[in-house]
DRENSEDREN-132631 format. One record per atom (N, C-alpha, C, CB): residue in one letter; x, y, z. Coordinates in steps of 0.001 Angstrom, whole numbers, padded with zeros to 6 digits, always signed. Glycine has a CB too. Example, Ala and Ser with C-alpha at 12.3 -4.5 7.8 and 13.67 -1.06 7.14 Angstrom:
BEGIN
A+013190-005690+007800 A+012300-004500+007800 A+013200-003300+007800 A+011308-004473+009046 S+012850-002250+007080 S+013670-001060+007140 S+012900+000030+007870 S+014084-000598+005725 
***
This chain:
BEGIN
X+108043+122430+107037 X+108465+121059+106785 X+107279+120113+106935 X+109606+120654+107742 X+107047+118879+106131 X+105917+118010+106140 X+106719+116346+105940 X+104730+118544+104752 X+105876+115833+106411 X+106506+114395+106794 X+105443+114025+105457 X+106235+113525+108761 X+106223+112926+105066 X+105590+112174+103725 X+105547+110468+104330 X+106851+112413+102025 X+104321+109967+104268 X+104362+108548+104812 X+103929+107663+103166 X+102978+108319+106389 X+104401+107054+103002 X+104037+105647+101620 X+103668+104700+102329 X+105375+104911+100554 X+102137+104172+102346 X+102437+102735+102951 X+102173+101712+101926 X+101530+102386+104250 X+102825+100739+101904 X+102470+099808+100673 X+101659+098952+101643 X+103848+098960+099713 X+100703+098361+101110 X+100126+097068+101628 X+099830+095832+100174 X+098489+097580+102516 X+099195+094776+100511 X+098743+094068+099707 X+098040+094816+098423 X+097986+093268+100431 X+097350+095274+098312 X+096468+095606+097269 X+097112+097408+096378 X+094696+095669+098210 X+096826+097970+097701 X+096912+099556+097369 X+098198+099905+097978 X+095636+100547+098021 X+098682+101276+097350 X+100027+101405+098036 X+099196+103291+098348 X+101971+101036+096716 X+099552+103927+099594 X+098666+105313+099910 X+100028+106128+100291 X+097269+105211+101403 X+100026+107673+099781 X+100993+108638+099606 X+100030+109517+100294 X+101586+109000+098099 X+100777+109702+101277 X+100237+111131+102599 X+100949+111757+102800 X+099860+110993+104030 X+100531+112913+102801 X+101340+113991+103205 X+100668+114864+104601 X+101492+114948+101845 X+101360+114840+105840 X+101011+115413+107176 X+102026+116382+107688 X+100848+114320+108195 X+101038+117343+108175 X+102390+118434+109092 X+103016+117591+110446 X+101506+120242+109944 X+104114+118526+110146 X+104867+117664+110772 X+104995+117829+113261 X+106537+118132+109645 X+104195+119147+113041 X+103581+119204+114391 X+102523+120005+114415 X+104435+119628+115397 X+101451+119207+115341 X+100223+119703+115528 X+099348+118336+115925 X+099733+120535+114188 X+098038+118090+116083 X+097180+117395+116524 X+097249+116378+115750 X+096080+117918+116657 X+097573+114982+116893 X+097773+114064+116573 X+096534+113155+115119 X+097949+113634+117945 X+095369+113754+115911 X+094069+113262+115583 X+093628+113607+113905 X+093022+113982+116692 X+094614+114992+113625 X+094638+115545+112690 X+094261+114900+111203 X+095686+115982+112850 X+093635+115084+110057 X+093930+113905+108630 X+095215+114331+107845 X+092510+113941+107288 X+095478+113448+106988 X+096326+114202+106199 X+095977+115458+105221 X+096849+113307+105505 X+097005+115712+105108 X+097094+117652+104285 X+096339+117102+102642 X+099673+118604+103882 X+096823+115343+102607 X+096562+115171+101123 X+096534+113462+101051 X+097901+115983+100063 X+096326+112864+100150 X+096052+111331+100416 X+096120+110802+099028 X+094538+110956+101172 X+097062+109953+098339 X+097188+109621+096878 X+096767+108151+097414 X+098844+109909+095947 X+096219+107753+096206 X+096026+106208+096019 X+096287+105474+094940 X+094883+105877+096179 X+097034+104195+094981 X+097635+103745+093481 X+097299+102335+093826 X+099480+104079+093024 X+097567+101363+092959 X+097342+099823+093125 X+099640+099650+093644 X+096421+098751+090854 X+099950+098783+094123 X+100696+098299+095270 X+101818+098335+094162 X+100225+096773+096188 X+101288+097562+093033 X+102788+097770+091530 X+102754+098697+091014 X+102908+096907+090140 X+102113+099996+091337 X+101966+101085+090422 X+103287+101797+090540 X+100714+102014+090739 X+104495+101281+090135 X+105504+101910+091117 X+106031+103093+090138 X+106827+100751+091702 X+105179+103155+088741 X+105902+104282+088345 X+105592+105784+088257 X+106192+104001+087330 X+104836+105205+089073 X+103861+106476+089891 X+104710+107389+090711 X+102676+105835+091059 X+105739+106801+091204 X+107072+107779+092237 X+107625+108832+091989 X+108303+107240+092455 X+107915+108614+090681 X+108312+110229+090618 X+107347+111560+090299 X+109312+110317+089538 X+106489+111063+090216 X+105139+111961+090158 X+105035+112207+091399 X+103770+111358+089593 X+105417+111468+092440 X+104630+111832+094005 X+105895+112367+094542 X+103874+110349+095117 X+106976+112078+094020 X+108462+112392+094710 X+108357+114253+094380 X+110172+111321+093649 X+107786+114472+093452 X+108156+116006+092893 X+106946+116681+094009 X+107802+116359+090746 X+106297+115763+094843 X+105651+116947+095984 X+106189+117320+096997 X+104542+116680+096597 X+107432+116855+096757 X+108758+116839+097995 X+109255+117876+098007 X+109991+115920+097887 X+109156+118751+098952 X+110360+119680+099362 X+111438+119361+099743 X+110180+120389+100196 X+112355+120187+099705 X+113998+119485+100179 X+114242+119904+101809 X+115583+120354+099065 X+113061+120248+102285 X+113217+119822+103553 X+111607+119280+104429 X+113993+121142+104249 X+111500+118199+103527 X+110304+117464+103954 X+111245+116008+104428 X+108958+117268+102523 X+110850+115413+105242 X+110647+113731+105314 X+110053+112809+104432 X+109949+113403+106305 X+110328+111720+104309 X+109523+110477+103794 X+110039+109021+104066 X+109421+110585+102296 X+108545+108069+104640 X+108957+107119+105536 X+108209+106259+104548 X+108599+107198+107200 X+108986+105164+104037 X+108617+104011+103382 X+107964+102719+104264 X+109847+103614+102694 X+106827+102166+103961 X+106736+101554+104944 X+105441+100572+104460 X+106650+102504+106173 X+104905+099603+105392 X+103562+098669+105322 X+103948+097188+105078 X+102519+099145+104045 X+103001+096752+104932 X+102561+094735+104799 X+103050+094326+103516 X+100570+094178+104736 X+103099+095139+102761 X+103439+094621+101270 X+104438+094505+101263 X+103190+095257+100149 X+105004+094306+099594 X+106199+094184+098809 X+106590+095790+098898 X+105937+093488+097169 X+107656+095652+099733 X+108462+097617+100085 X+109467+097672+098647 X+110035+097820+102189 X+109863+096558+097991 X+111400+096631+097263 X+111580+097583+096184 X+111819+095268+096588 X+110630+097531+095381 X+110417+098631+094648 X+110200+100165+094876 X+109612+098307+094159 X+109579+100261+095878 X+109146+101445+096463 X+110563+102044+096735 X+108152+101241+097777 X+110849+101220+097789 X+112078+101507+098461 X+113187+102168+097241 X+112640+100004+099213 X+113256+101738+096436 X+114615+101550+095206 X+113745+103207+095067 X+114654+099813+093366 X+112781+103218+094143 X+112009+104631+094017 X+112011+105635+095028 X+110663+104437+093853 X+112422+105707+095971 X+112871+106383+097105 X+114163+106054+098032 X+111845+106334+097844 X+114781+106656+097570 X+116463+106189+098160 X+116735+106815+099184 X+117764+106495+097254 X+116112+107851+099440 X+116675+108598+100491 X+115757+108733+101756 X+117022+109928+099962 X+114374+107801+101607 X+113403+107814+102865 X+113924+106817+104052 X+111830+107307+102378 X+113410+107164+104906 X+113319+106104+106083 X+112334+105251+105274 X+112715+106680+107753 X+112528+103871+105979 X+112361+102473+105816 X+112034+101558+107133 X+113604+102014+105188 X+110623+101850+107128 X+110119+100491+108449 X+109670+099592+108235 X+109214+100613+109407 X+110430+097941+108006 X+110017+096831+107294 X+109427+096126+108356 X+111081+096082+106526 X+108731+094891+107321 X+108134+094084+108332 X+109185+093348+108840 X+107032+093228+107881 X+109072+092732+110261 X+110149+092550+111036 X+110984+093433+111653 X+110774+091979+110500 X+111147+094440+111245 X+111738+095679+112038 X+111007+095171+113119 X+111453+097368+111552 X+112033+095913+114637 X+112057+095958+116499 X+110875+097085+116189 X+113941+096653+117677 X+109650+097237+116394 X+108774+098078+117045 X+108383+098484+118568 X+107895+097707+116607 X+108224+099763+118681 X+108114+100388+119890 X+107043+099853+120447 X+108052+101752+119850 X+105823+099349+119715 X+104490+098326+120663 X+104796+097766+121886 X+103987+096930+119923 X+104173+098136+122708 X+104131+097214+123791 X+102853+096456+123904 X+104380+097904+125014 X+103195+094958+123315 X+101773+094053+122714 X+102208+092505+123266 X+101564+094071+120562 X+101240+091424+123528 X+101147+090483+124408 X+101416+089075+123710 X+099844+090609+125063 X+101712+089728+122113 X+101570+088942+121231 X+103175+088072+121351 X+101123+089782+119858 X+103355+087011+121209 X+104718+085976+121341 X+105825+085967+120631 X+104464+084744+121139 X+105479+086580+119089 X+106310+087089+118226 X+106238+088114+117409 X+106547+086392+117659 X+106573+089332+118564 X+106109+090968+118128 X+106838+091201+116709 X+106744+092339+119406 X+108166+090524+116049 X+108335+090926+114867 X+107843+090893+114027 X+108915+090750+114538 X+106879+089594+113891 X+105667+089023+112965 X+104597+089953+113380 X+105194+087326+113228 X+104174+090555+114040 X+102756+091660+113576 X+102587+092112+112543 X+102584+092852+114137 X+101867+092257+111530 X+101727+092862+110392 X+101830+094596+110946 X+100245+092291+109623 X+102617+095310+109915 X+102509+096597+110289 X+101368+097358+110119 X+103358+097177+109786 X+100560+096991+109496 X+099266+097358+109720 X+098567+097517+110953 X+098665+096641+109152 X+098688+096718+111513 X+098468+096396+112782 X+098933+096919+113778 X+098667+095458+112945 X+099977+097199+113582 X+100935+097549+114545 X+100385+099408+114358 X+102856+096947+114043 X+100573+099668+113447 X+099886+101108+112996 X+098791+101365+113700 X+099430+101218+111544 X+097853+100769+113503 X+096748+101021+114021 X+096290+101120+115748 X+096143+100136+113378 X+097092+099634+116107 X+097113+099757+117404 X+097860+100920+118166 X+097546+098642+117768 X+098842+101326+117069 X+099775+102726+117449 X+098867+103941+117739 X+100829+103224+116107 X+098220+104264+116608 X+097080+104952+117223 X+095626+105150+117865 X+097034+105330+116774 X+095700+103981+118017 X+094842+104260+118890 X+094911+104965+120545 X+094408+103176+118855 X+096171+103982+120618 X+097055+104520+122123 X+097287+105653+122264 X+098381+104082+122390 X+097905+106180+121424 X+098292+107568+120784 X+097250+108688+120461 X+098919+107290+119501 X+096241+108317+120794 X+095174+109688+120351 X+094914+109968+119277 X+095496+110917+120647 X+095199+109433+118233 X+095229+109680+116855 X+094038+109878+116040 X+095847+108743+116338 X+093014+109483+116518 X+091542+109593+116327 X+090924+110492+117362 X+090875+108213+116392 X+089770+111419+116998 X+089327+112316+118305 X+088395+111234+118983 X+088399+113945+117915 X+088123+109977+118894 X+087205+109923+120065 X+087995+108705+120955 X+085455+109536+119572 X+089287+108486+120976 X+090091+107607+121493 X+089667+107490+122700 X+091360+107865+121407 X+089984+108867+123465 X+089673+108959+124958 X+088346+108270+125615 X+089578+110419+125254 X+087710+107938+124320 X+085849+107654+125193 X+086100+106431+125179 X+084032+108041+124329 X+086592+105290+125274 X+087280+104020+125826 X+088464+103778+126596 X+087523+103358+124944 X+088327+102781+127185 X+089652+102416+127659 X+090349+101321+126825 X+089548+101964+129078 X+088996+100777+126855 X+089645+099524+125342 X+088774+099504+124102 X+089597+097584+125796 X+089562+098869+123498 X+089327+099214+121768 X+089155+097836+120940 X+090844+100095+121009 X+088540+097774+120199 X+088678+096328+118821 X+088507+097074+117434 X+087083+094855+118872 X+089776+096790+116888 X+089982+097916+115550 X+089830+096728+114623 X+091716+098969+115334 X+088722+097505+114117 X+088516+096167+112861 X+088976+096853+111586 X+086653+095527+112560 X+089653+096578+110779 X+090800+096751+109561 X+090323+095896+108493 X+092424+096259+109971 X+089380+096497+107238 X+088784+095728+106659 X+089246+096122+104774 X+087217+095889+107278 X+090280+094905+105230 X+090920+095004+103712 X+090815+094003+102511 X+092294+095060+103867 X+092342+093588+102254 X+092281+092408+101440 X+092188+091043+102863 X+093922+092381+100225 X+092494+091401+103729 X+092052+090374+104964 X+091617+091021+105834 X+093022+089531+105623 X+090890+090901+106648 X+090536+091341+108035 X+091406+090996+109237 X+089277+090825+108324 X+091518+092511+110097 X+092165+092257+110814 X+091542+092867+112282 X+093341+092596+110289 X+091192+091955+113255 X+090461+092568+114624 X+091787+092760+115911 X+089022+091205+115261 X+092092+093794+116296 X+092992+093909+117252 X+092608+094698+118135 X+094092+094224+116877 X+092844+094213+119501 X+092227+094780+121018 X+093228+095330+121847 X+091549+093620+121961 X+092808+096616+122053 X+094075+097595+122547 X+093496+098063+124165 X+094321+099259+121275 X+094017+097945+125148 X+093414+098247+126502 X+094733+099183+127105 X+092990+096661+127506 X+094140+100331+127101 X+094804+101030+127947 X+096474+101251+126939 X+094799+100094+129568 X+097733+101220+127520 X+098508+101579+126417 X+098730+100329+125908 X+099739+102373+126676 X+098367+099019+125917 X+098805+097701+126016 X+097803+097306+124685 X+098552+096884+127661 X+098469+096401+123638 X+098258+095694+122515 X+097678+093805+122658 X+099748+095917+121805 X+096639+093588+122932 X+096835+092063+123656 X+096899+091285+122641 X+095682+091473+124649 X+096331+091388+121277 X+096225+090499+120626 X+095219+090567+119301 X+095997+089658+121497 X+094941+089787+118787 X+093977+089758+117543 X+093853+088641+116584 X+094290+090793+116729 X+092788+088963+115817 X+092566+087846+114499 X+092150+088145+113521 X+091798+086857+114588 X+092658+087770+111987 X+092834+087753+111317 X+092008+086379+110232 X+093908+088053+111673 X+091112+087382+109719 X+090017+086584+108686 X+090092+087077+107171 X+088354+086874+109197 X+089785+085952+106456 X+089729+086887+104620 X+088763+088063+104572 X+088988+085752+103116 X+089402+088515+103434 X+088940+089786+103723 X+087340+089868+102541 X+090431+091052+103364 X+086454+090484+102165 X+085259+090650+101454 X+085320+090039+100508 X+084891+091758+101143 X+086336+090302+099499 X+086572+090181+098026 X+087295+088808+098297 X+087513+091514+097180 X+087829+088733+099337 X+088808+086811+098869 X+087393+086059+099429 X+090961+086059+100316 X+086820+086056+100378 X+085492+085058+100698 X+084745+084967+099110 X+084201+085907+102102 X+084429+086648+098637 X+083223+086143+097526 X+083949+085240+096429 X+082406+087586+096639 X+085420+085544+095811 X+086111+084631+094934 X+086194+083280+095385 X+087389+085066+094692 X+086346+083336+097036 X+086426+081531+097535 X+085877+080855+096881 X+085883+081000+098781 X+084504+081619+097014 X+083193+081068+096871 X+082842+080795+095300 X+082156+082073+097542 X+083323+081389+094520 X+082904+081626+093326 X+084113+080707+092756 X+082730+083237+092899 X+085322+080483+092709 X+086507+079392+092676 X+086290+078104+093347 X+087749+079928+093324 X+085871+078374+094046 X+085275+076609+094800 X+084076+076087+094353 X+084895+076571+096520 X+083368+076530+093420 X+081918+075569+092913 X+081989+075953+090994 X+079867+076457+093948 X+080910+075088+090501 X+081239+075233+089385 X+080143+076119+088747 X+081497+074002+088833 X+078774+076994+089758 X+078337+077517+089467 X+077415+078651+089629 X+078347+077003+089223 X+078807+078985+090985 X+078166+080325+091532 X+079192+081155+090781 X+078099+080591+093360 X+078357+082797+090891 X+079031+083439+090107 X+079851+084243+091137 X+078218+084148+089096 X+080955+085657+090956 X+081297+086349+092213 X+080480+087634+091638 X+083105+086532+092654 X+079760+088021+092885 X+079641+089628+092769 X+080289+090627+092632 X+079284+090055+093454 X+079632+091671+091671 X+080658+092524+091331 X+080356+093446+092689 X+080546+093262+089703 X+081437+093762+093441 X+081356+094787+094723 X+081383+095863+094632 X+082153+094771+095567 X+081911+096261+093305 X+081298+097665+093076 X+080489+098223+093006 X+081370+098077+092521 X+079284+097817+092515 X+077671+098324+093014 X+077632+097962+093713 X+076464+098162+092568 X+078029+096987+095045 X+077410+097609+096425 X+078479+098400+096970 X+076919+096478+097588 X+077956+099649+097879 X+078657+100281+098185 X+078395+099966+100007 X+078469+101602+097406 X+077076+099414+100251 X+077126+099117+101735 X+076669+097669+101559 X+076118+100121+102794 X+076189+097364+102952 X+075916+095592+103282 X+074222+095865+102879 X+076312+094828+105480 X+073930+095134+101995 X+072427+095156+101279 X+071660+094061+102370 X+072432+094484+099314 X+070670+094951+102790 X+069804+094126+103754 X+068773+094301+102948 X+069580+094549+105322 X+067464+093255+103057 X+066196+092797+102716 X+065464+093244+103371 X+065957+091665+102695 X+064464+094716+103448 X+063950+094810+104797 X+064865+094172+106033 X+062594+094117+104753 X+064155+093781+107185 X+064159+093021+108395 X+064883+091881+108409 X+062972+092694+108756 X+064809+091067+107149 X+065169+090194+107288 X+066738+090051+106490 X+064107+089482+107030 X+068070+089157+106793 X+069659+089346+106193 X+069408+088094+104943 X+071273+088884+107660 X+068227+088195+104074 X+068263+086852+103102 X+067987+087036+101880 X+067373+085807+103422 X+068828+086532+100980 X+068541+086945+099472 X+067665+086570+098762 X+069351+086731+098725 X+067052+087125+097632 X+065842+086404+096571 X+066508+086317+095228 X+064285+087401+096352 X+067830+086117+095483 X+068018+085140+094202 X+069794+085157+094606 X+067381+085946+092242 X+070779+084214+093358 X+071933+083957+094048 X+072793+084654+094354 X+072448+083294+093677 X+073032+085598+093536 X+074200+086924+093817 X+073207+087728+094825 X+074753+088091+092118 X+072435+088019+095388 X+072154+088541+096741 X+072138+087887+098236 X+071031+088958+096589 X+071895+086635+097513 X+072795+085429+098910 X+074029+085163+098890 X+072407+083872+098986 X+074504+085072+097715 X+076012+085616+097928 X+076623+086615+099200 X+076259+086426+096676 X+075893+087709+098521 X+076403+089283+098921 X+075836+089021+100822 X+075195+091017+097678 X+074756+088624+100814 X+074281+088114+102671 X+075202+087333+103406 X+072887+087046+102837 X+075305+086104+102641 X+076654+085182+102998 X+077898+086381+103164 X+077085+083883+101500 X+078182+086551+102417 X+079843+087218+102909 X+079798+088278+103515 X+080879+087623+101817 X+078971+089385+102952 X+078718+090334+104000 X+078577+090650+105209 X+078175+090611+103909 X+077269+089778+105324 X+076106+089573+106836 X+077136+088711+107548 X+074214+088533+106602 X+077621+087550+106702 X+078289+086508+107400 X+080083+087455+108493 X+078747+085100+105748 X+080297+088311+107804 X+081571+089375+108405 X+081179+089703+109220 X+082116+090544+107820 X+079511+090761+109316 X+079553+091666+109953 X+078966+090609+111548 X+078661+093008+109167 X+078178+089781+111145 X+077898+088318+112201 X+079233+088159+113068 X+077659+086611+111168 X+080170+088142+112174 X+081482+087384+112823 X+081748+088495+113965 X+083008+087125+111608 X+081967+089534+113121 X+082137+090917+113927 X+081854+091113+115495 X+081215+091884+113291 X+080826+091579+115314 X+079556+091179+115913 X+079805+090211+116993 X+078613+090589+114895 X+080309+089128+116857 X+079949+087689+117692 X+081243+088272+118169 X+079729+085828+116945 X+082070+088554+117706 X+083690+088437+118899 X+083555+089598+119617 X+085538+088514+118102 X+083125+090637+119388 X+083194+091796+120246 X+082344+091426+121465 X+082684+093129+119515 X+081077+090910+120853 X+080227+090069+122178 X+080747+089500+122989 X+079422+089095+121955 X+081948+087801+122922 X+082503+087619+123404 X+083556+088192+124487 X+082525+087262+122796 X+084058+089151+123719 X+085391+089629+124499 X+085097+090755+125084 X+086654+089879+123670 X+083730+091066+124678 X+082986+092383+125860 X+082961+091765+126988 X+081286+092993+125636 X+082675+090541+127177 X+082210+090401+128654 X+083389+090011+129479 X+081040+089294+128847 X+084540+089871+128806 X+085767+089966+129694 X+086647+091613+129350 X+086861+088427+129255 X+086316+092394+128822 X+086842+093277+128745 X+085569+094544+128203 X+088051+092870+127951 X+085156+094874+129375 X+083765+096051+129403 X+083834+097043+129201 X+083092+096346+130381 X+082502+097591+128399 X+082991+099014+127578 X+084110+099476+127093 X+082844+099970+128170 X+084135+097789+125578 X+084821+098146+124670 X+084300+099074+123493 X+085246+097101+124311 X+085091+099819+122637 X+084655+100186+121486 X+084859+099908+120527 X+084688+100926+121323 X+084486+099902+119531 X+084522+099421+117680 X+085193+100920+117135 X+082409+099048+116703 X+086166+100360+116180 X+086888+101415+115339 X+086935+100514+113980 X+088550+101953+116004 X+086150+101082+113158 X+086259+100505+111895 X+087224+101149+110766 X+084947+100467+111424 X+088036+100837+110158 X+089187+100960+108900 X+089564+100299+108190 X+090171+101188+109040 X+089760+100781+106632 X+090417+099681+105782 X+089441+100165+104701 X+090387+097897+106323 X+089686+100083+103356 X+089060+100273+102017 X+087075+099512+101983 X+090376+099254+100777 X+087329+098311+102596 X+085640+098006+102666 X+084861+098337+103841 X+085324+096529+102536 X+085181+099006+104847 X+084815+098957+106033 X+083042+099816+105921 X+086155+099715+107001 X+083071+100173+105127 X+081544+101284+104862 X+080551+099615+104252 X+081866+103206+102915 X+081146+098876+104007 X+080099+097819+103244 X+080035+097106+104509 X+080636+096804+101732 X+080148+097338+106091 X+079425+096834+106382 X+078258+097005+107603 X+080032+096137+106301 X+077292+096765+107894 X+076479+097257+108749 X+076811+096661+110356 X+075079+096931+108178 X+077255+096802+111298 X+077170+096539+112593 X+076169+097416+113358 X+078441+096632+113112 X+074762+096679+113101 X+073716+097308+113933 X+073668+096619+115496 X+072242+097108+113124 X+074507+095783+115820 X+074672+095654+117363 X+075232+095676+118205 X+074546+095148+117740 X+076541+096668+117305 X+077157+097427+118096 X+077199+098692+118236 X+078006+097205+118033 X+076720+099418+119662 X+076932+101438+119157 X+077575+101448+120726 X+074855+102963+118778 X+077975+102586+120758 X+078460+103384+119238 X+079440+102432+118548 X+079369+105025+119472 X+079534+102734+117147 X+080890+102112+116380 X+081438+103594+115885 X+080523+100811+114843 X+083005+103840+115830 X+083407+104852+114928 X+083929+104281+113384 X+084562+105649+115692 X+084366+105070+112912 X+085206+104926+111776 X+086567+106204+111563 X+084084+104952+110507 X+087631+105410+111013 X+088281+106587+110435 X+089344+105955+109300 X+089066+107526+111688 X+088626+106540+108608 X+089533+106301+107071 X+090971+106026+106581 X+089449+107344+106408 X+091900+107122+107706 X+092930+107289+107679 X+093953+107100+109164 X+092819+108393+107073 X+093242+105758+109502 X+093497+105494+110902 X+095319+105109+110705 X+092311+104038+111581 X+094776+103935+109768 X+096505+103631+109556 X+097872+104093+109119 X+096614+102936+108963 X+096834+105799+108258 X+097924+106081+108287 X+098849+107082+108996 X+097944+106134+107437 X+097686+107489+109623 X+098098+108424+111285 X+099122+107681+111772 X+096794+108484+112701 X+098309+106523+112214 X+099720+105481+113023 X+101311+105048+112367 X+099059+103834+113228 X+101071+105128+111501 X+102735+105034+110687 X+102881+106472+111041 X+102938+104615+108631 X+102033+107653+110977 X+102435+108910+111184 X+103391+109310+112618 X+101144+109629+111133 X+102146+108886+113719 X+103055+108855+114654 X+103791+107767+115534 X+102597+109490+115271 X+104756+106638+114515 X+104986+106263+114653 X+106449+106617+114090 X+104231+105666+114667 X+106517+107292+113028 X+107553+108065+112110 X+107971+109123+113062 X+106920+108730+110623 X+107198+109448+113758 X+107670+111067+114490 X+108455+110327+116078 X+105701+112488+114992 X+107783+109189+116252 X+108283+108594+117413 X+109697+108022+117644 X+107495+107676+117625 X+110192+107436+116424 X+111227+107231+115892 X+112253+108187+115310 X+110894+106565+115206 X+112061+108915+114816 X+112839+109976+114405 X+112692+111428+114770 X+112786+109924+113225 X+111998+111368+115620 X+111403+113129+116089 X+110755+113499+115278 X+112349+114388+116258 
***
């Protein structure tokens, strides 16, 4: 038997398929990727279903469609009662993203969990999302645009900058030594880039010195574009979020 997780979010909607016991830390068996309306993509992914597999509908996005395309999955909406125990004032409003992530981290879901006590999971999507996990406890976080909405800001708010195409860069383009461009689409790309990974950077600084030997967990579709050279270690894991809907599905339903 294999548990099937869908998460829709803003942009991308991701089809995983995980066993259904064994190591938490584990990746998935398999990993589909579609854009968030691709919804007629379902029955293509429905026919990897065994008739005695699971499947948990779920994420930040628009679920309605999905949902209709899967009639017979579990369903964890936003606003759904979550099992988090987080410091935040109105736990129904967490984005489930978030809530995912902070799920596993607590949860072991990554192999190097254990080498902190506390955590800042930076989630680098269509928005950014920084959330600080201490011990089994969720305290809080913030939430910035994400790569691609800063460079359009930027490129929608004047009448004659252009936006970079982000597809040729695949990381944060530094100048030698120095974070500064020699012409406009590479100050662009410094500005939004440098300017993230700065931000980055500056809050972990901050909230290190009230909460010591924290670690960096980087996730989310842009998270490789960006360089944090002042923080180490930093990890990464690709499929952080969707571990955490993983065992968050098993937590809920066995």
């Amino acid at each position: 038997m294999k548990n099937w997780i869908l998460e829709v979010g803003n942009t991308r909607a991701k089809w995983a398929c995980f066993e259904c016991i064994g190591d938490p830390s584990a990746p998935p068996l398999k990993v589909h990727s579609t854009r968030s309306t691709d919804v007629q993509v379902a029955p293509t992914w429905q026919r990897e279903v065994q008739a005695e597999d699971r499947v948990m509908v779920t994420g930040s996005g628009d679920l309605g469609d999905w949902i209709h395309a899967f009639p017979t999955a579990f369903v964890l909406r936003p606003g759904d009662p979550i099992p988090l125990n987080t410091s935040v004032t109105e736990p129904t409003a967490l984005g489930l993203d978030r809530i995912a992530n902070a799920w596993a981290v607590i949860h072991n879901c990554f192999t190097q969990a254990s080498e902190h006590q506390a955590w800042m999971i930076v989630d680098v999507g269509t928005c950014v999302t920084l959330d600080v996990v201490q011990n089994t406890k969720h305290l809080g976080g913030v939430i910035s645009p994400g790569i691609k909405m800063r460079m359009k800001a930027m490129a929608e708010g004047t009448a004659k900058l252009p936006q970079p195409n982000l597809l040729e860069q695949n990381k944060h383009p530094m100048a030698q030594s120095l974070a500064l461009g020699n012409n406009t689409e590479n100050a662009l790309l410094r500005g939004g880039l440098g300017g993230l990974s700065a931000e980055i950077e500056g809050t972990w600084a901050s909230l290190n010195q009230k909460i010591p030997d924290m670690g960096v967990l980087l996730t989310g579709g842009d998270a490789l574009r960006l360089e944090l050279r002042d923080i180490l270690p930093t990890f990464a894991d690709a499929h952080l979020t969707l571990k955490g809907f993983h065992a968050i599905f098993k937590h809920l339903y066995g």
